[in-house]
C-alpha positions as CSV (number, residue, x, y, z in Angstrom):
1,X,184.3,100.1,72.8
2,X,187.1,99.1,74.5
3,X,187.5,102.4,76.5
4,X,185.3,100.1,80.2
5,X,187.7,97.4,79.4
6,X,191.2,99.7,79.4
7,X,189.6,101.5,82.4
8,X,189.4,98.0,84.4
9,X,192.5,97.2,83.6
10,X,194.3,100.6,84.7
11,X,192.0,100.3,87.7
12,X,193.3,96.9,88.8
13,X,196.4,97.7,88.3
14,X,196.3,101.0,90.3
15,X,195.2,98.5,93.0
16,X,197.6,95.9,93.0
17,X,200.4,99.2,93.3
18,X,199.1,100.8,96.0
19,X,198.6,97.6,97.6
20,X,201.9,97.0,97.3
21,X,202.4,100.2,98.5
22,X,200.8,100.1,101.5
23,X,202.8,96.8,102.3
24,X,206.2,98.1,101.6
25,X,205.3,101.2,104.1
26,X,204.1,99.2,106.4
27,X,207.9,97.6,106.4
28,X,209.9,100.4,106.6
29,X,210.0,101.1,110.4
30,X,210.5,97.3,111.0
31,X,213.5,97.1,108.6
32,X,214.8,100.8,110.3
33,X,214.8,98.9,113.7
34,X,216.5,95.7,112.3
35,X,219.1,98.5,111.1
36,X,219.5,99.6,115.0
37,X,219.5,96.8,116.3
38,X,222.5,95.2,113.9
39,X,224.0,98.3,115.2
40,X,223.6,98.0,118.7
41,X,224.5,94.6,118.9
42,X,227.6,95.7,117.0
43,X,228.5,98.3,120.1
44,X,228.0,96.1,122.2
45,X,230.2,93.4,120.5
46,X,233.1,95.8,120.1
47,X,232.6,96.7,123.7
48,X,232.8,93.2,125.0
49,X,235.8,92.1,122.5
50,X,237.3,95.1,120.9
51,X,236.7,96.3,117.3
52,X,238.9,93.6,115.3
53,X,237.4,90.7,117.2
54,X,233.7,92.1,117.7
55,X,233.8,93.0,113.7
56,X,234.7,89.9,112.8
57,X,231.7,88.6,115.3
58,X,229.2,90.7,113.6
59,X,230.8,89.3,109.9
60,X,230.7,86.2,110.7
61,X,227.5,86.0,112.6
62,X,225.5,88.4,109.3
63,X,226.9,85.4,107.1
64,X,225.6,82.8,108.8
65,X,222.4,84.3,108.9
66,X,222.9,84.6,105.2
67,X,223.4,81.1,104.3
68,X,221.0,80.0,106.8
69,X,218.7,82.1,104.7
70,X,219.6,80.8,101.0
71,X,219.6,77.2,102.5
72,X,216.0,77.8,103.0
73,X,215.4,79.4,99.9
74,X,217.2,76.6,97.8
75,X,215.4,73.8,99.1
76,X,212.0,75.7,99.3
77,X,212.9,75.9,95.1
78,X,213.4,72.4,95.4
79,X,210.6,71.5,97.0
80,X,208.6,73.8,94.1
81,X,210.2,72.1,91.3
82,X,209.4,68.6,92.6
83,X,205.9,68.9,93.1
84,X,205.6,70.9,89.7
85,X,207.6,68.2,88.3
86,X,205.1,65.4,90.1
87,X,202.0,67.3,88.9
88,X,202.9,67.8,85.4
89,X,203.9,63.8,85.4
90,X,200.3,62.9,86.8
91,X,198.3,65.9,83.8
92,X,200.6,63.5,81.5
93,X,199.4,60.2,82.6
94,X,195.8,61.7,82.7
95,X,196.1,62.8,79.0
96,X,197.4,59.7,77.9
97,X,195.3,58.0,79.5
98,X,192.3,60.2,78.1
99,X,193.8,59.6,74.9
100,X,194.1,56.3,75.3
101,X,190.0,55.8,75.9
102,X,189.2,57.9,73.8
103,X,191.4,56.0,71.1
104,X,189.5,52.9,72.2
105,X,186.1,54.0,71.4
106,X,186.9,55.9,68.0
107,X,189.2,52.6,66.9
108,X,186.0,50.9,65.8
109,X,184.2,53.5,64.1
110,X,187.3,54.0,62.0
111,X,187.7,50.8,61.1
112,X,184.0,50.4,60.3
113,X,184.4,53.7,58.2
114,X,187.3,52.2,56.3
115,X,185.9,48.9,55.7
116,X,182.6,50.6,54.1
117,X,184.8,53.3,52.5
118,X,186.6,50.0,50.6
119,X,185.9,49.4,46.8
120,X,183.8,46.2,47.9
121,X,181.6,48.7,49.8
122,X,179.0,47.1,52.2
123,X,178.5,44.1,50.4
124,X,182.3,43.4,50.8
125,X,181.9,44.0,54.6
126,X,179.5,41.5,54.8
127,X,181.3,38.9,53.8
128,X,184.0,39.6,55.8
129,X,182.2,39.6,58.6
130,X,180.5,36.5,57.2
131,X,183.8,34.3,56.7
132,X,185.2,35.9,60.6
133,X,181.4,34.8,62.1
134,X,181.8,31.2,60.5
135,X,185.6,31.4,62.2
136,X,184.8,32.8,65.1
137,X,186.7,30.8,67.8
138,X,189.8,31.3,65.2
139,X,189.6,34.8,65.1
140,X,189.4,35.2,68.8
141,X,193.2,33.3,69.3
């Protein structure tokens, strides 16, 4: 019975991996030349300045990349949370609102239901709705 539905399941799966797969193999020779190139720009900072200096060229110049990078990350998050946080704002207004409405049209029916539900019954409605009719302009202030 539920043999199709496991099956599926281990089928999309598979999918997503190899997908996944494919991606990450796809990125391997493209983060092996990053590699050489770091390196190359390395030599050719130590040949242009010397080892301490062109080091501390390559340090510096991998840690501003670095923080360049988590700069970019931290406000991308930010900008994330903030429209998250505007969107679940508005789906609260909207239930409220729903809520709201639909309190409006149910408020009468209840009251109705209560009023008939009362030991006076319908009889006793009526004459409440007798003694407000004859007060009318009252009852609206």
């Amino acid at each position: 019975m539920f043999a199709g539905l496991i099956n599926d399941a281990k089928a999309a799966v598979s999918h997503l991996v190899l997908r996944y797969v494919a991606r990450a193999s796809v990125a391997i020779p493209f983060v092996l030349a990053l590699g050489f190139a770091v390196a190359a720009i390395a030599v050719m900072l130590v040949e242009h300045f010397g080892h301490v200096t062109g080091y501390w060229i390559m340090a510096g110049g991998l840690a501003a990349i670095g923080i360049g990078a988590a700069i970019a990350v931290s406000v991308k998050e930010h900008e994330e949370e903030a429209a998250d946080q505007k969107a679940e704002q508005a789906d609260t207004g909207e239930v409220v609102s729903d809520a709201t409405a639909e309190a409006m049209v149910q408020a009468p029916l209840a009251l109705l239901g209560a009023l008939f539900s009362a030991p006076g019954g319908a009889a006793g409605a009526f004459k409440i709705a007798r003694v407000l009719g004859r007060n009318f302009p009252l009852v609206l202030l």
